[in-house]
VMD Tcl script that builds the backbone (N, CA, C; Angstrom):
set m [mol new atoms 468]
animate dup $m
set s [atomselect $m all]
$s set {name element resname resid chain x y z} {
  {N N UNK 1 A 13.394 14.499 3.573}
  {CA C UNK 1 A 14.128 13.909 2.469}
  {C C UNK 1 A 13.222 12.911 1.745}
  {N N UNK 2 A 13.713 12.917 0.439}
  {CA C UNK 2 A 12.639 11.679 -0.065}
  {C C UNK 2 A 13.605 10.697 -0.571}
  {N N UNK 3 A 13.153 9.678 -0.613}
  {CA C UNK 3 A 13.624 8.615 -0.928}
  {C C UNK 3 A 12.719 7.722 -2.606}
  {N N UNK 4 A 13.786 7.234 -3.252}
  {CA C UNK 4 A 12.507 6.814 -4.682}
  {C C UNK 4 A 13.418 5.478 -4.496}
  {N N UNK 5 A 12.551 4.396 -4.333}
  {CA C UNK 5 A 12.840 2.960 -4.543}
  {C C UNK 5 A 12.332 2.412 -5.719}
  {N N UNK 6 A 12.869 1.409 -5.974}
  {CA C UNK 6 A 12.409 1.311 -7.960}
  {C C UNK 6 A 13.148 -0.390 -7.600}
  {N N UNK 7 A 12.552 -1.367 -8.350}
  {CA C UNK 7 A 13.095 -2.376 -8.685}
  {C C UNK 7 A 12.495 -3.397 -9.951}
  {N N UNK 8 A 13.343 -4.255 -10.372}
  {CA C UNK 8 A 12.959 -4.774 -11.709}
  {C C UNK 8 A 12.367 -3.978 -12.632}
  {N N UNK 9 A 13.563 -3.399 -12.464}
  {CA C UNK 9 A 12.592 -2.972 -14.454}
  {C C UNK 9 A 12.768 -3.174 -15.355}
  {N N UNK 10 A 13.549 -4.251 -15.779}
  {CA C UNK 10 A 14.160 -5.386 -16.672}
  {C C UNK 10 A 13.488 -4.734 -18.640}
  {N N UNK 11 A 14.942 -3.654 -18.170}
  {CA C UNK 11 A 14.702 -3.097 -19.343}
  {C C UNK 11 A 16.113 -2.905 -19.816}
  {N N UNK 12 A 16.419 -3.619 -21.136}
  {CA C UNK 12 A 18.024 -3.646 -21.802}
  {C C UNK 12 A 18.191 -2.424 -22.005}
  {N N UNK 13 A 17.483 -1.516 -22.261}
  {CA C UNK 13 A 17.857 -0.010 -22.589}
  {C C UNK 13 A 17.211 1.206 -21.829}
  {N N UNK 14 A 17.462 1.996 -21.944}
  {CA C UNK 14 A 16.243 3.273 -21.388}
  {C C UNK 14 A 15.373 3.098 -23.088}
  {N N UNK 15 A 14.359 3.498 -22.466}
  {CA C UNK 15 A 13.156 4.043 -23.515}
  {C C UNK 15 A 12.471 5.282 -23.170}
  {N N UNK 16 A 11.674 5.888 -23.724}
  {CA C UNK 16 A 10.995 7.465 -24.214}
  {C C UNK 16 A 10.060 7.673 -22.526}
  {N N UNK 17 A 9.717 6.174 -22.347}
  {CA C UNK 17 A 8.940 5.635 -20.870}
  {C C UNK 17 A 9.488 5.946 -19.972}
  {N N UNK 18 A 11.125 5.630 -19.722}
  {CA C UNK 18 A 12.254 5.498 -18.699}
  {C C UNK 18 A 12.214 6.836 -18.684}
  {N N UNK 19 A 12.893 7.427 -19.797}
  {CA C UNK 19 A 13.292 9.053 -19.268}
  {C C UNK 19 A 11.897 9.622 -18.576}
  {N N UNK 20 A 10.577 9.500 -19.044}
  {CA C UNK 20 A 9.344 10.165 -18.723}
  {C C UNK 20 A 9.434 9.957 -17.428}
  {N N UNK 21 A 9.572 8.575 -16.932}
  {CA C UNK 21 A 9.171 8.231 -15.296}
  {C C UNK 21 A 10.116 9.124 -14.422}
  {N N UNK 22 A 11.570 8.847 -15.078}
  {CA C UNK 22 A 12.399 9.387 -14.105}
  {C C UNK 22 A 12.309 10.999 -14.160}
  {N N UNK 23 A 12.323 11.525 -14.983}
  {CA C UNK 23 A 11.731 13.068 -14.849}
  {C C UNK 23 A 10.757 13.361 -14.246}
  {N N UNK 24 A 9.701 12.825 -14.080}
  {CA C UNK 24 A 8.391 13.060 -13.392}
  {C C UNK 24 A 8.722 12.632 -11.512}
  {N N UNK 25 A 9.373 11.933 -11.647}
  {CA C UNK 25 A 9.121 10.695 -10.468}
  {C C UNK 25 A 10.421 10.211 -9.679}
  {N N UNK 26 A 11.453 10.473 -10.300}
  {CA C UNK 26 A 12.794 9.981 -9.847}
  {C C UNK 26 A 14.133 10.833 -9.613}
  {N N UNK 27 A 13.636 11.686 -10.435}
  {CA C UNK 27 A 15.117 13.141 -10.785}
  {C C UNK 27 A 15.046 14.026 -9.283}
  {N N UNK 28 A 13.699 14.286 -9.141}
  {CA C UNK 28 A 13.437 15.099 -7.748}
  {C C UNK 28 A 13.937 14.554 -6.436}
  {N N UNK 29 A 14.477 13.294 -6.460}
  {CA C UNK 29 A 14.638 11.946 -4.797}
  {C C UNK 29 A 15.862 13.007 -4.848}
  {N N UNK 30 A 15.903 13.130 -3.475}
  {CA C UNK 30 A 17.087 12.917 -2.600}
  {C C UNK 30 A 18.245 11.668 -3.236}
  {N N UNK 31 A 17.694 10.579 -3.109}
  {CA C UNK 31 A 18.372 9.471 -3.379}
  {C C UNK 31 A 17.305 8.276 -4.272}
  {N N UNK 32 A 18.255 7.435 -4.726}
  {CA C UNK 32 A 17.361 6.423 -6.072}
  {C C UNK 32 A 18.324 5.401 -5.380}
  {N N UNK 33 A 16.859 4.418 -5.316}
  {CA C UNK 33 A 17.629 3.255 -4.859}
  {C C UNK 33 A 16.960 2.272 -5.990}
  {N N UNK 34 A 17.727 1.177 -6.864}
  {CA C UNK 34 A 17.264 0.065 -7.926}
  {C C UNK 34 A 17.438 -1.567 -6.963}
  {N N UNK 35 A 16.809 -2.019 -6.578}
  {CA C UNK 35 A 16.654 -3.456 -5.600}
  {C C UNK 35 A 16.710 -4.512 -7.032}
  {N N UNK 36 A 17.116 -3.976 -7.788}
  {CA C UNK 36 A 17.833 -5.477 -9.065}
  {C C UNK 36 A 17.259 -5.748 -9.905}
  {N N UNK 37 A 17.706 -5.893 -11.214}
  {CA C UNK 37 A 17.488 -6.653 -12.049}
  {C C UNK 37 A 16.770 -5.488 -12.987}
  {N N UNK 38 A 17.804 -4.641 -12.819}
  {CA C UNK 38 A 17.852 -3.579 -14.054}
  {C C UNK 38 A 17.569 -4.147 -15.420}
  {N N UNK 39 A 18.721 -5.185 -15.470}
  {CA C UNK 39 A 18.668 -6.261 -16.599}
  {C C UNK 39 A 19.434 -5.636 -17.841}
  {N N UNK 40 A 19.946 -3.860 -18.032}
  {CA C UNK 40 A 20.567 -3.798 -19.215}
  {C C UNK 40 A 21.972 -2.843 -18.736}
  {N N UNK 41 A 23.008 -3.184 -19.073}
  {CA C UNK 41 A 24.258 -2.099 -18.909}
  {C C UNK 41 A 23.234 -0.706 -19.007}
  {N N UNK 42 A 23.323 -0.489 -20.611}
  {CA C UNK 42 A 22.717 1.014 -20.869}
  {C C UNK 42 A 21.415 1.581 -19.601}
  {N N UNK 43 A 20.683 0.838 -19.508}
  {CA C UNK 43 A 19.482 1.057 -18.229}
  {C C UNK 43 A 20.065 1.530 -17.120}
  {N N UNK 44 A 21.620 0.601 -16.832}
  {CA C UNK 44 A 22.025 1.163 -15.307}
  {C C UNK 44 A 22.589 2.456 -15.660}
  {N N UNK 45 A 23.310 2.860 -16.280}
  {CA C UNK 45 A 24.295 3.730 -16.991}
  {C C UNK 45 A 23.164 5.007 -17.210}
  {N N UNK 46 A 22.222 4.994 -17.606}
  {CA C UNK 46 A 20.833 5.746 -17.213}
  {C C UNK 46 A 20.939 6.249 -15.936}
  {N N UNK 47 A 20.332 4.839 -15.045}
  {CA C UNK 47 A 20.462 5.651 -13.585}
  {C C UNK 47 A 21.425 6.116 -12.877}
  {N N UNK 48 A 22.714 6.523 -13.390}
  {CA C UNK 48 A 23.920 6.788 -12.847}
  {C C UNK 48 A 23.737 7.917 -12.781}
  {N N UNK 49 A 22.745 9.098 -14.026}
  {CA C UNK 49 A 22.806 10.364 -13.662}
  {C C UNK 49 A 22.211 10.839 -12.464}
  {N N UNK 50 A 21.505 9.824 -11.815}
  {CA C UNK 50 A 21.519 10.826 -10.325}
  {C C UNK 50 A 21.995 10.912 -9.542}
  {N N UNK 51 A 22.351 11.678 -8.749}
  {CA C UNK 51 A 23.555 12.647 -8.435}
  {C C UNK 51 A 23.911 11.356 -6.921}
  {N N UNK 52 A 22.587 10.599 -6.446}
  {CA C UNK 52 A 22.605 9.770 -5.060}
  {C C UNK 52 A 21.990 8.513 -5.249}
  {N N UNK 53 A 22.712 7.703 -6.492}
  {CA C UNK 53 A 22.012 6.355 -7.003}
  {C C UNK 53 A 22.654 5.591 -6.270}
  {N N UNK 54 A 22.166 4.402 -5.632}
  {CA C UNK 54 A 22.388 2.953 -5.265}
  {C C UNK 54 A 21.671 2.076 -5.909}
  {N N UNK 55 A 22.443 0.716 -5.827}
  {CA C UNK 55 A 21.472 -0.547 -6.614}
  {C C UNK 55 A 21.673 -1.595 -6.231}
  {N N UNK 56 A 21.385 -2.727 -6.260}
  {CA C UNK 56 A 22.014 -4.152 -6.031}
  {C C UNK 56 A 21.933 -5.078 -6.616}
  {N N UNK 57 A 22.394 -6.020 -7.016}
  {CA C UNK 57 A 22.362 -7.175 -8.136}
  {C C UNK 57 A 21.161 -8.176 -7.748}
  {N N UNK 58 A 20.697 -8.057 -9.528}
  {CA C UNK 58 A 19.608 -8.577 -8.816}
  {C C UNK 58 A 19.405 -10.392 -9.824}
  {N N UNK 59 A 18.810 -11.044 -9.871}
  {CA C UNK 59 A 18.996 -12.463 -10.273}
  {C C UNK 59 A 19.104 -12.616 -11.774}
  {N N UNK 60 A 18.999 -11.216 -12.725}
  {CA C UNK 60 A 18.592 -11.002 -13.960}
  {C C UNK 60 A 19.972 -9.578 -14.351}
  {N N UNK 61 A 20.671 -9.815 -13.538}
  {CA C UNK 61 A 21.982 -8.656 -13.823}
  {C C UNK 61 A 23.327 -9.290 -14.142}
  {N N UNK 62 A 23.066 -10.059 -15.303}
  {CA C UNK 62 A 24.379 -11.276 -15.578}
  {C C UNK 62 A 26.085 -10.161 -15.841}
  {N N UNK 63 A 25.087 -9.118 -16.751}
  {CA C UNK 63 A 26.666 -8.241 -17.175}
  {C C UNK 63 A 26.731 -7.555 -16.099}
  {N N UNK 64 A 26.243 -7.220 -15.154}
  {CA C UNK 64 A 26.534 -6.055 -13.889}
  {C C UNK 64 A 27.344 -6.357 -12.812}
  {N N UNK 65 A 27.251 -7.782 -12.908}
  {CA C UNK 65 A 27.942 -8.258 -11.676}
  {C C UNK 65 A 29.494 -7.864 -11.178}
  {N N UNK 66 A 30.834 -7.066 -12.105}
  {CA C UNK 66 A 31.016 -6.571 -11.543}
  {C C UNK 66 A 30.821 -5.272 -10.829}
  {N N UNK 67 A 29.813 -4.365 -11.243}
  {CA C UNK 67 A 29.525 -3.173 -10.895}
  {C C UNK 67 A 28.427 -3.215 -9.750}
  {N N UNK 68 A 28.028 -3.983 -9.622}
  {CA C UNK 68 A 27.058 -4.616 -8.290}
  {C C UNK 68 A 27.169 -5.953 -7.291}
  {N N UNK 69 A 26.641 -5.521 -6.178}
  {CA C UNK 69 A 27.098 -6.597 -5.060}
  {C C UNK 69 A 25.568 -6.725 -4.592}
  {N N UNK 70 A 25.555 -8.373 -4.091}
  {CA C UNK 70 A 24.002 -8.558 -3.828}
  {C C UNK 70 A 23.475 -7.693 -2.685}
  {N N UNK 71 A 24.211 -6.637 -1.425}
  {CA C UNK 71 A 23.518 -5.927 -0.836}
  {C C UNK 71 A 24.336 -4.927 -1.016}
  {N N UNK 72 A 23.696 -3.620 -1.223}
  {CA C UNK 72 A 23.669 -2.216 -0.509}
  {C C UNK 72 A 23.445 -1.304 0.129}
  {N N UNK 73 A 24.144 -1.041 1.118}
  {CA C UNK 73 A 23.540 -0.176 2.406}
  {C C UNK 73 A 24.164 1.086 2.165}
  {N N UNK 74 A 23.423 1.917 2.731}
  {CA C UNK 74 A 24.120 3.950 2.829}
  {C C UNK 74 A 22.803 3.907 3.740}
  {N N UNK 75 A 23.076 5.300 3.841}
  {CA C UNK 75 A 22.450 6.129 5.148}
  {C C UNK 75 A 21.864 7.237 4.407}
  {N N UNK 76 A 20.630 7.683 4.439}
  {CA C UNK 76 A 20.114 9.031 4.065}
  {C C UNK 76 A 19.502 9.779 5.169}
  {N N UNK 77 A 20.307 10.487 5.913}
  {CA C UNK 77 A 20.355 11.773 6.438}
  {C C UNK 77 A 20.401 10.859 7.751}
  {N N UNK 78 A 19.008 10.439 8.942}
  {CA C UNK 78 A 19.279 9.114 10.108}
  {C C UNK 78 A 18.820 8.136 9.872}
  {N N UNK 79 A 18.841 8.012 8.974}
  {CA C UNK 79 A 18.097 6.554 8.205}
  {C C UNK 79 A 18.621 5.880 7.288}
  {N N UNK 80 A 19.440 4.368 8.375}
  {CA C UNK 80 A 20.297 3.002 8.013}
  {C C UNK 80 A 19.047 2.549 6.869}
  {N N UNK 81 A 19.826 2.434 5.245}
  {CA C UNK 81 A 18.774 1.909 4.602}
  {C C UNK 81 A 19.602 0.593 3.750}
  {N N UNK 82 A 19.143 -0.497 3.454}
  {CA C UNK 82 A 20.199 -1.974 3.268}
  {C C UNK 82 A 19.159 -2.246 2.318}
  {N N UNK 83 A 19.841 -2.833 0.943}
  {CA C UNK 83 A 18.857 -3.582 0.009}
  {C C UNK 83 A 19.114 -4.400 -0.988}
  {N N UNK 84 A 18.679 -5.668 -1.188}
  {CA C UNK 84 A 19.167 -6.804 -2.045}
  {C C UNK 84 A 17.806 -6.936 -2.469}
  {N N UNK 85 A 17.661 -7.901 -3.402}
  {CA C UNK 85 A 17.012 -8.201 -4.633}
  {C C UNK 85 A 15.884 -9.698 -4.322}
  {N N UNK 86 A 16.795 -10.553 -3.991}
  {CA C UNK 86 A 16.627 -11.585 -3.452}
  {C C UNK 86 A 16.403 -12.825 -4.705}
  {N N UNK 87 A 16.336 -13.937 -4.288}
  {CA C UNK 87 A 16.906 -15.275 -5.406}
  {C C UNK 87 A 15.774 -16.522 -5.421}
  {N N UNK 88 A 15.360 -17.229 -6.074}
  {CA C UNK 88 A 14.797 -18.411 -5.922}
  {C C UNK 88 A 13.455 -18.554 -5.542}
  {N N UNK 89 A 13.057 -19.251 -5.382}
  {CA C UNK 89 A 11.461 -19.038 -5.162}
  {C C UNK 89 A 11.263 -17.828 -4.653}
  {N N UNK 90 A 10.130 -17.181 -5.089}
  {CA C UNK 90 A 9.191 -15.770 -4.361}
  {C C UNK 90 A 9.098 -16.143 -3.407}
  {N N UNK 91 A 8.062 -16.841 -3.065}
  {CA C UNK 91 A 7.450 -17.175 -1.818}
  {C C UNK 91 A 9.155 -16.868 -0.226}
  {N N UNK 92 A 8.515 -16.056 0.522}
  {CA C UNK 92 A 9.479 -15.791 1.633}
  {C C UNK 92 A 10.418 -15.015 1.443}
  {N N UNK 93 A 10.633 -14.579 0.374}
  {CA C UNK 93 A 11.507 -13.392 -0.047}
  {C C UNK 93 A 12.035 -12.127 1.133}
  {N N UNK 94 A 10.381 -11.491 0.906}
  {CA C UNK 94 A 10.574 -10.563 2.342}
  {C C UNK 94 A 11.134 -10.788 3.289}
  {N N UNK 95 A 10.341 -12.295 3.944}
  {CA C UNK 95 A 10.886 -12.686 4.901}
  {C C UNK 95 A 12.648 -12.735 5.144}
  {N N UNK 96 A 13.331 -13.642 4.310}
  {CA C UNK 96 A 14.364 -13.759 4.535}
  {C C UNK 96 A 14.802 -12.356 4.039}
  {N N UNK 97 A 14.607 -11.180 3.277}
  {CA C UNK 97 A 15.340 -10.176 3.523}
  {C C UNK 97 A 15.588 -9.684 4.847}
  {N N UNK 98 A 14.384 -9.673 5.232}
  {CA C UNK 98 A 14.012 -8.835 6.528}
  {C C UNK 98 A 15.137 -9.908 7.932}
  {N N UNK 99 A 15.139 -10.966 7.483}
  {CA C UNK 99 A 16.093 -12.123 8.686}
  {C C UNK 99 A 17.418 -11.308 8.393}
  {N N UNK 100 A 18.266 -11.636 7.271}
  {CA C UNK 100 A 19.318 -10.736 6.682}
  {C C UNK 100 A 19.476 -9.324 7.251}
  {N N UNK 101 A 19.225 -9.071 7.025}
  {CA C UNK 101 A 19.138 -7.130 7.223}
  {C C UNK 101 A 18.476 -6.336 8.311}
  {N N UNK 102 A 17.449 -6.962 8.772}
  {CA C UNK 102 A 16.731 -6.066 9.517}
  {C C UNK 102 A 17.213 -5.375 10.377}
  {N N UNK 103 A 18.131 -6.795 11.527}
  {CA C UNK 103 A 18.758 -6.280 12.706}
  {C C UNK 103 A 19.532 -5.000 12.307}
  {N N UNK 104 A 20.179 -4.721 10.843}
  {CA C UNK 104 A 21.077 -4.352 10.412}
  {C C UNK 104 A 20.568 -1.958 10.093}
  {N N UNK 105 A 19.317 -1.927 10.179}
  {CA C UNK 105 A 19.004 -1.317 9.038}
  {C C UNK 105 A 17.864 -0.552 9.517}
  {N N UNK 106 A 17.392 0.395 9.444}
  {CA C UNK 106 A 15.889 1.310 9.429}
  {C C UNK 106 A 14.891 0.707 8.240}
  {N N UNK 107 A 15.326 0.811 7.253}
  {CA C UNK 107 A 14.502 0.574 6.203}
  {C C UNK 107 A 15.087 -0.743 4.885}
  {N N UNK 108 A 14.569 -1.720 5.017}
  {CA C UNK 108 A 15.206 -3.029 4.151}
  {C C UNK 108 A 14.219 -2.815 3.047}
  {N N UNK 109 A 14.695 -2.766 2.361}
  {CA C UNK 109 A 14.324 -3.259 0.917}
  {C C UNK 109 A 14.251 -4.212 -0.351}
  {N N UNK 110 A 13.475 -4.593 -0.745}
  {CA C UNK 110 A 14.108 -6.149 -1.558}
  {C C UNK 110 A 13.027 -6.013 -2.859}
  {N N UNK 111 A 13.356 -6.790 -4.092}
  {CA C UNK 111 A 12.609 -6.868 -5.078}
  {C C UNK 111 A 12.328 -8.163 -5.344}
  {N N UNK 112 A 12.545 -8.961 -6.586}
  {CA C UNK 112 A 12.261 -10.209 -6.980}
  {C C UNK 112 A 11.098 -10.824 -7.216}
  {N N UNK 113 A 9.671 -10.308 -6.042}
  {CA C UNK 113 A 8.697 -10.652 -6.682}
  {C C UNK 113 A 7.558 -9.980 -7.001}
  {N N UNK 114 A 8.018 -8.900 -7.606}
  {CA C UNK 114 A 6.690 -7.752 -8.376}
  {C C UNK 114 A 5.758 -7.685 -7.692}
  {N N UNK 115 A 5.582 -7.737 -6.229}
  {CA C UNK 115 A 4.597 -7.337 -5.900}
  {C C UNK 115 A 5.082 -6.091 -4.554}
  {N N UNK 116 A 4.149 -5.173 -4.328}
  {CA C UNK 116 A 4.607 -4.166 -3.866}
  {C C UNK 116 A 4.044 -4.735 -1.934}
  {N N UNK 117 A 4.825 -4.123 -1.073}
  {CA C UNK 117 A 4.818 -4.763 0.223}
  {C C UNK 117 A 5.511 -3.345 0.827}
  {N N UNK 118 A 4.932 -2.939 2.151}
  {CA C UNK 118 A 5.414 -2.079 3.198}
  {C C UNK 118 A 4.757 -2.659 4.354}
  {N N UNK 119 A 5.592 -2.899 5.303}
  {CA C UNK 119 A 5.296 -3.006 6.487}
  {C C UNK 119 A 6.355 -2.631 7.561}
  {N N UNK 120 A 5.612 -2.523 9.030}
  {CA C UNK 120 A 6.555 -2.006 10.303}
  {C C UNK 120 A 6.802 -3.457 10.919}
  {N N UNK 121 A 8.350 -3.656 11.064}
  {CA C UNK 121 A 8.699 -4.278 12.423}
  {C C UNK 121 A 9.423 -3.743 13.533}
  {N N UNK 122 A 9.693 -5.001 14.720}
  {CA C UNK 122 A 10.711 -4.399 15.780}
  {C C UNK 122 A 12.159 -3.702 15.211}
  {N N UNK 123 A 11.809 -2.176 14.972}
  {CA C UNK 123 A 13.509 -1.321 14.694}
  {C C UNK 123 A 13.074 -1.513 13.246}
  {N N UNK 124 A 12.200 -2.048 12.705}
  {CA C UNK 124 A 12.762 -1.277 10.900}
  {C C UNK 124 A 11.795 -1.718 10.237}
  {N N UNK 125 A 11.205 -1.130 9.127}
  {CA C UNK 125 A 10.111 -0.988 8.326}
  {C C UNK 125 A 10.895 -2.256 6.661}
  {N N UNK 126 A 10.247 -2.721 6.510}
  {CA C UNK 126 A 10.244 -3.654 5.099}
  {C C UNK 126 A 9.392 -2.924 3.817}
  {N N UNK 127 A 9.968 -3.106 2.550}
  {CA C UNK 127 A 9.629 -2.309 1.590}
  {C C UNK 127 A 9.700 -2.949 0.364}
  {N N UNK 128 A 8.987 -3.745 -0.360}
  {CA C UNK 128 A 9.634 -4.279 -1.737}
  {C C UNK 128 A 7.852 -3.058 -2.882}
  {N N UNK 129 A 8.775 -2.177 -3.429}
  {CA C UNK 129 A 8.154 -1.228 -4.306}
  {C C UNK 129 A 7.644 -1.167 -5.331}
  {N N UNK 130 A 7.450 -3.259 -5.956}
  {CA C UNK 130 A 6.875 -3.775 -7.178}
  {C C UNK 130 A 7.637 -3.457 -7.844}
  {N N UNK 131 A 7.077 -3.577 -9.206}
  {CA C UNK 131 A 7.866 -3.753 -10.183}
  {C C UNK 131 A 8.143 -2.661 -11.159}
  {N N UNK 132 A 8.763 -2.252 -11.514}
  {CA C UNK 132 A 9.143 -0.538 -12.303}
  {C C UNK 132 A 8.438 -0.994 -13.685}
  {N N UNK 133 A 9.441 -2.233 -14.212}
  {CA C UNK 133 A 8.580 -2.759 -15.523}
  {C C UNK 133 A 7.312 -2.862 -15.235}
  {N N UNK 134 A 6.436 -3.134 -14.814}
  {CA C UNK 134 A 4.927 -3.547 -14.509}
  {C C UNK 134 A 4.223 -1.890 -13.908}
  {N N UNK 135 A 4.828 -0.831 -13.757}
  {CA C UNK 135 A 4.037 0.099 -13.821}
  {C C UNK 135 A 4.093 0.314 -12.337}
  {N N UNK 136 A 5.274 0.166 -11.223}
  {CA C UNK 136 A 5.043 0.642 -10.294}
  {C C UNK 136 A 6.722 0.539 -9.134}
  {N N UNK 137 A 6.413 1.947 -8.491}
  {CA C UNK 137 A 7.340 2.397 -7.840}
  {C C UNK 137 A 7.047 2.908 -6.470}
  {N N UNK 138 A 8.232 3.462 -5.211}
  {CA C UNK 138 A 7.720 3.745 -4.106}
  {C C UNK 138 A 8.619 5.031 -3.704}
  {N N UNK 139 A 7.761 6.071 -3.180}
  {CA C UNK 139 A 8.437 7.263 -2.668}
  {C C UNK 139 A 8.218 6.774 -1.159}
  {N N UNK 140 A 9.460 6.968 -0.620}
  {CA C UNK 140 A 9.524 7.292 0.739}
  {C C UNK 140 A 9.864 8.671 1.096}
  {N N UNK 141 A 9.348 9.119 2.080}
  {CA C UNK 141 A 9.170 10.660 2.611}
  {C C UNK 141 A 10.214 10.070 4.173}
  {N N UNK 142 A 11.233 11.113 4.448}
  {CA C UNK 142 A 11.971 10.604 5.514}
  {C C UNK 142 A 11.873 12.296 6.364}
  {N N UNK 143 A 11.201 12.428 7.194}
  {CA C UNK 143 A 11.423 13.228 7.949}
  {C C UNK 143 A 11.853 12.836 9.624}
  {N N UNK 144 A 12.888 13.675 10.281}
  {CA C UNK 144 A 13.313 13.584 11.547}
  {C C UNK 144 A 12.410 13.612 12.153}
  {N N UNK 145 A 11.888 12.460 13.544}
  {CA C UNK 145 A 11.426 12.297 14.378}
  {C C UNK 145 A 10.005 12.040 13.591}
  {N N UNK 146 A 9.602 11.820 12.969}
  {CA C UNK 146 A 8.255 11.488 12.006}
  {C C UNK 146 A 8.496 9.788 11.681}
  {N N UNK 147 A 7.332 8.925 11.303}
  {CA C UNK 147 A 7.294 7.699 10.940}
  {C C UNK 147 A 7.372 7.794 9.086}
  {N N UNK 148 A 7.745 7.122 9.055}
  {CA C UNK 148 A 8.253 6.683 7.211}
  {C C UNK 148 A 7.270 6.896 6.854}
  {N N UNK 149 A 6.854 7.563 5.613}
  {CA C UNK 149 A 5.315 7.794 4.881}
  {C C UNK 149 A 6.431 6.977 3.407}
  {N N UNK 150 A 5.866 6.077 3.333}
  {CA C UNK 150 A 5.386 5.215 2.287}
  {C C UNK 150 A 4.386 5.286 1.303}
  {N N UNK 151 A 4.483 5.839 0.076}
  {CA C UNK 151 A 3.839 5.777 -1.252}
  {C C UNK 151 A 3.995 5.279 -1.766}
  {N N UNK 152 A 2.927 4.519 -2.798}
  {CA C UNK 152 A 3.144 3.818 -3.758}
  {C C UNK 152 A 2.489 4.733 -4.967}
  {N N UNK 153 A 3.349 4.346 -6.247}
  {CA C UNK 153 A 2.865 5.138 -7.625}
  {C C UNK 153 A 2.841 4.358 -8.513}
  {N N UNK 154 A 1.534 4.248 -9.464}
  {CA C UNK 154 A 1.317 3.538 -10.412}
  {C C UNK 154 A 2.221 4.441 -11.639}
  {N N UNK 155 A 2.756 4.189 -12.088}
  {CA C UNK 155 A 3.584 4.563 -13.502}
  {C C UNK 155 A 3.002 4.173 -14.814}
  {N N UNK 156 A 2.566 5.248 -16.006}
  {CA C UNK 156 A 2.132 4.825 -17.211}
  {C C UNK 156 A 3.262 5.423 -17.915}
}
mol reanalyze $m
mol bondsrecalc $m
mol representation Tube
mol addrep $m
């Protein structure tokens, strides 16, 4: 199964860019996960056409807030996946996602500070997939009894 993680892409609308990425890069996932701060109604309303979208509110989603909650968890296929955005200073972000969620989850995910991060801990892998606006996204590859293959993709 693949997995496409995407966060901040703090874009009020889709553009000619948006549709390109997600056709190339996002339409094919299994599942689309957005870690916050979409930043436009129309943008989310975009990612609704895939058929297995999740998202979570992220510090820059003032109109979304009722259509988003600061975490979202689902399951893709055996893999507990939980993901918030995260708030306030960068610095420790991961960290406190990973305090939050980890116990909780296979794969945590978080956005907020544009920079892209994968790592393994005890029971669950951490993932923040940079920044969608800034030209970058993360495929996860989920196969049974296999370790998470983690990609990162530069986006033009």
């Amino acid at each position: 199964m693949l997995l496409a993680v995407i966060s901040d892409s703090h874009l009020g609308a889709p553009s000619p860019w948006l549709e390109s990425v997600y056709a190339r890069h996002l339409a094919k996932a299994d599942a689309l996960l957005h870690c916050g701060d979409i930043t436009g109604r129309a943008t989310w309303s975009f990612f609704l056409q895939h058929p297995n979208f999740h998202a979570c509110l992220g510090n820059c989603d003032w109109d979304l807030g009722a259509e988003l909650s600061p975490v979202v968890r689902f399951d893709l296929g055996d893999l507990s996946v939980a993901a918030m955005h995260g708030f306030g200073n960068r610095s420790g972000v991961g960290q406190r996602a990973a305090e939050a969620l980890g116990p909780h989850a296979g794969l945590v995910c978080f956005g907020h500070t544009h920079q892209r991060h994968f790592s393994t801990h005890a029971g669950f892998h951490l993932l923040n997939p940079g920044s969608l606006g800034e030209g970058s996204l993360a495929l996860v590859r989920i196969e049974p009894g296999q370790a998470l293959d983690c990609t990162f993709v530069d986006v033009e």
